[in-house]
N, C-alpha and C positions, 0 to 999 in steps of 0.2 A: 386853589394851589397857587402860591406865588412864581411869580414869572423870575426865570435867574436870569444872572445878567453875565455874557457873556460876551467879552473883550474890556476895554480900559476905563473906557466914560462909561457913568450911568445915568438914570433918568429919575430925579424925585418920584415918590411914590406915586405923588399927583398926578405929575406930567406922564410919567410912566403909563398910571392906569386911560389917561384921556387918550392916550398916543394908541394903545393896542384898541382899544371899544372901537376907534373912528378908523384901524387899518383893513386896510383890503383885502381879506380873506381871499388865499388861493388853494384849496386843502389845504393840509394842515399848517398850512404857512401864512403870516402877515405881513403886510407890506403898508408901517405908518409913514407918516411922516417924518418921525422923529427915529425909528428905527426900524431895521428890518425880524419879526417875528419867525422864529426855527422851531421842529418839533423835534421831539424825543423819537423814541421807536414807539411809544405808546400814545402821549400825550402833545394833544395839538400846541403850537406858541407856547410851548415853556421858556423856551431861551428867546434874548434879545440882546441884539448886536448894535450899536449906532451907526451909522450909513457912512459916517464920517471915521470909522474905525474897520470898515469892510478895504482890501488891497481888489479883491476878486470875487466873482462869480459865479460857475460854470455846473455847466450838467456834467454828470461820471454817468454811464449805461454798463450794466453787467451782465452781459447778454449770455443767456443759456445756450445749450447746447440743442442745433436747428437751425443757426443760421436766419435766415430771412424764409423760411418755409411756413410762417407762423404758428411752430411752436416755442422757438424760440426769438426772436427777435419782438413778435408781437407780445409775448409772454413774457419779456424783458425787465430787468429790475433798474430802476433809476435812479439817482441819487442829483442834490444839489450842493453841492460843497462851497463854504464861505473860506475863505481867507483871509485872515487878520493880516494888519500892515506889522503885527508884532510876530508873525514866523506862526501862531498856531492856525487850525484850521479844523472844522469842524463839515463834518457828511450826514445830510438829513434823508435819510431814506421814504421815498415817493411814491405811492402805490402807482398811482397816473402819473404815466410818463407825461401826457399832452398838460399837466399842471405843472410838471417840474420845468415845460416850455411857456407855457403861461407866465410864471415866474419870472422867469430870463427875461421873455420882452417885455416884461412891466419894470422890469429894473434897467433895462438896456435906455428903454423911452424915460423912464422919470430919472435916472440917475447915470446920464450918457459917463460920468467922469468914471466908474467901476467897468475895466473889462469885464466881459461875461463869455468867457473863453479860458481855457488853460494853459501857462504857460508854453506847453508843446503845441496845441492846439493852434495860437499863433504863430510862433515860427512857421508850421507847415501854413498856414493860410498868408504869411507873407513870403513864403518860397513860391506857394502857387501862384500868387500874383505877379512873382516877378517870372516865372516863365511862361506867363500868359503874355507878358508884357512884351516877351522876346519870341512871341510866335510871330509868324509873319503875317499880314494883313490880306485875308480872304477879298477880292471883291466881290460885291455881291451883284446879280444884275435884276432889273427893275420890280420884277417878281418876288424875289426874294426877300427887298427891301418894301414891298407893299405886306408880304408874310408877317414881315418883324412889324412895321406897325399895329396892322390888326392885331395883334398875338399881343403887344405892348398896349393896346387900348383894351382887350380884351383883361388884362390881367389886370389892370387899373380898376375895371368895372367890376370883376369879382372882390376885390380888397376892400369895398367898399360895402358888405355884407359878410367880414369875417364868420359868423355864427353859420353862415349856411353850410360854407365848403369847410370849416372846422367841427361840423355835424357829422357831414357824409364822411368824410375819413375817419372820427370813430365809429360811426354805423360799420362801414365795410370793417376796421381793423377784428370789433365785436364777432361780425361776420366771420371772417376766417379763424379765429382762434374755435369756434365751434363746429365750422367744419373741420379741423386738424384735430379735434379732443379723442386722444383712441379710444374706443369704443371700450378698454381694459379700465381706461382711467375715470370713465365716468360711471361704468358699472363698481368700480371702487368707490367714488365718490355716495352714488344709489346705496352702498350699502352700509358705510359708514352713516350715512343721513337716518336711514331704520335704524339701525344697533346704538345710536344716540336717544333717538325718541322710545325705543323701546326700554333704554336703560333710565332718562326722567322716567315714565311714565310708570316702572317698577321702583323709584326709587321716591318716590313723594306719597305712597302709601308706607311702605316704613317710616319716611321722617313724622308721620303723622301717629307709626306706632312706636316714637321714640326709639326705634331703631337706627344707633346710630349709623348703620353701614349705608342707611338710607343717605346719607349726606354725601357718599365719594359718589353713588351710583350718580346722585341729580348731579354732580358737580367734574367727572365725568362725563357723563351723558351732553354736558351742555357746553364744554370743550371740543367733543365730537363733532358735535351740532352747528358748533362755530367752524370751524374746520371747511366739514361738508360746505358751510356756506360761503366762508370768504374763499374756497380754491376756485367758487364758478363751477361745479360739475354737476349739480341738480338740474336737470332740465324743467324748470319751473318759473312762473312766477316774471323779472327780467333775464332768466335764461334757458324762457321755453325757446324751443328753435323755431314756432310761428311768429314768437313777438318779435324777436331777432331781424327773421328776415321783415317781418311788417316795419318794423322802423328801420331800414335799410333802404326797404322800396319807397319808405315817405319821406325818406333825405334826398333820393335822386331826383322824387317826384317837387321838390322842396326847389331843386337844383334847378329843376327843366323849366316852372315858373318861376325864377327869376331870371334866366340868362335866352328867355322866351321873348324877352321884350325890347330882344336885340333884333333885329332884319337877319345877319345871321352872326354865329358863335364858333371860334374852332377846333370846339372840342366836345362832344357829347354831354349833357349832364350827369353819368356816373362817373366823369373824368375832369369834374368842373372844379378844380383845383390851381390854385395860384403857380404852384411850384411843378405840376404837371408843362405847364402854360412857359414855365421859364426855362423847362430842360428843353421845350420845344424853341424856343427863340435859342439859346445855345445850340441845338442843332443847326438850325436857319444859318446863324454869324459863323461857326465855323465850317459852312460849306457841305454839310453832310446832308442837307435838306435841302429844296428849292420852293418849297411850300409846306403850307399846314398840312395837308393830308400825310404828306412825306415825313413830317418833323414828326407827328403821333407815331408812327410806325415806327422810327427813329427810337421814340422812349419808350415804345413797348418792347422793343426788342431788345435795350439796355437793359431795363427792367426785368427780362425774363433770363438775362447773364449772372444778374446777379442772387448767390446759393449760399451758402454755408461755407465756402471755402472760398470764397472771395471776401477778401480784407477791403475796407471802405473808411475815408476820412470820417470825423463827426460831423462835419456839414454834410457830407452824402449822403450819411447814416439817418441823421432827421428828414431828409428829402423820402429814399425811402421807405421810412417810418411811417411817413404822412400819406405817399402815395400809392405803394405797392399794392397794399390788400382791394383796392378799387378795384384795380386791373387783376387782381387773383380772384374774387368772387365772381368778376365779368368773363372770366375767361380770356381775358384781353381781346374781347369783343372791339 
């Protein structure tokens, strides 16, 4: 299928096809050189944009109804939205949220000149800068400032092994959405997945006796079947709930040998996140903590404020995103 071309410049056929084979696949997104690849609702990298024809970049969340309970905030639907410098704009809808952030910082870092934020989005995050600006100056005493170090070398240490702590936070996110699945919705799911297979299964002896009804039942049947399987409610297979928790427990166990080969670390490895590690230095600089022990507690107890009825910026909302289900699978151990 030919790739369309979507904004003003386009790309010879040539240049076109070498540009998409050599881009960076992120789901169903590409990211060449020469331009950035978008998906349809169906079909991966159909549309292509030039980089030099992109104003913006930004994630949209459309988050369900649940709040941050993880039915719906983890359950959340994401989008990436391009903006043309010519006024159109165009919304790719993302199964994975954590690719539609992938995205973002692959275009943040290779193409610093495109915001990757939304118009409202900055205003609020230059209003919040300027009344941080206009807080008054915490001092801190010598503890506090040994807190924020360690806390700053610790966070440097983890950044430097993305893959681990961008594991364990979809392991736990994984985790919670299967603890919250009502027991109504996955015995729905259980039974759609039979009445699918039972309906192939009746339906490909008729097509073999030219019966045409055989045709709606397989095709049918294998609608259902799809269903049953991309909603997640089969407990099978990657969503039996042994395998679940078994790569949960080898992300933290993943966690605890690498941040093991520190003298010490301060933050447990089911908490071995970057952005865990930053709400805690924030607590530290604005005085509400005088140590690491103090600053966890600090973010566990933020964290446990925030419900379904609390409104949150989109930087907060990705912090969150990232961290919450750790400390809700842990029980905020």
């Amino acid at each position: 299928m030919p790739t369309v071309l979507f904004g003003k410049q386009s790309l010879p056929a040539a240049e076109l096809k070498a540009d998409k084979k050599t881009a960076v696949r992120i789901g169903p997104l590409g990211m060449g050189r020469r331009a950035l690849y978008l998906n349809s609702f169906y079909i991966s990298r159909m549309y292509y944009v030039m980089w030099t024809d992109i104003r913006r970049v930004y994630k949209l969340v459309a988050m369900s109804k649940g709040g941050f309970t993880g039915i719906g905030a983890f359950g959340s639907m994401s989008y990436l939205v391009v903006e043309l410098r010519d006024g159109r704009s165009k919304r790719c809808q993302i199964k994975y949220e954590s690719q539609t952030d992938q995205a973002i910082a692959w275009i943040a870092e290779h193409h610093p000149e495109i915001p990757t934020v939304s118009v409202a989005a900055q205003r609020k995050l230059d209003a919040k800068k300027l009344e941080e600006s206009r807080k008054p100056v915490v001092e801190l005493d010598e503890e506090a400032g040994q807190s924020i170090q360690a806390l700053e070398d610790a966070k440097k240490y983890l950044e430097e092994n993305p893959a681990l702590y961008n594991n364990l936070s979809s392991k736990a996110a994984k985790k919670r959405v299967q603890q919250n699945l009502p027991p109504g919705r996955r015995a729905l799911g259980i039974t759609v997945f039979a009445v699918s297979i039972a309906m192939i299964a009746a339906g490909i002896p008729m097509l073999l006796m030219k019966n045409h009804a055989g045709i709606y039942m397989v095709m049918f049947g294998t609608a259902f079947l799809i269903f049953s399987l991309m909603g997640n409610l089969i407990p099978i297979g990657r969503n039996s709930p042994k395998r679940v928790e078994r790569e949960w427990q080898d992300a933290v166990l993943d966690c605890g040998r690498y941040i093991g080969n520190r003298d010490s670390f301060p933050v447990p490895a089911r908490y071995a996140h970057p952005v865990v590690i930053e709400r805690m230095i924030r607590a530290v600089r604005d005085g509400r903590a005088g140590n690491e022990e103090q600053a966890l507690e600090i973010v566990k107890d933020d964290l446990r404020k925030l419900n379904r009825s609390v409104k949150v910026s989109q930087e907060e909302y990705d912090e969150v995103v990232a961290v919450k289900p750790m400390f809700l699978v842990s029980d905020y151990r």
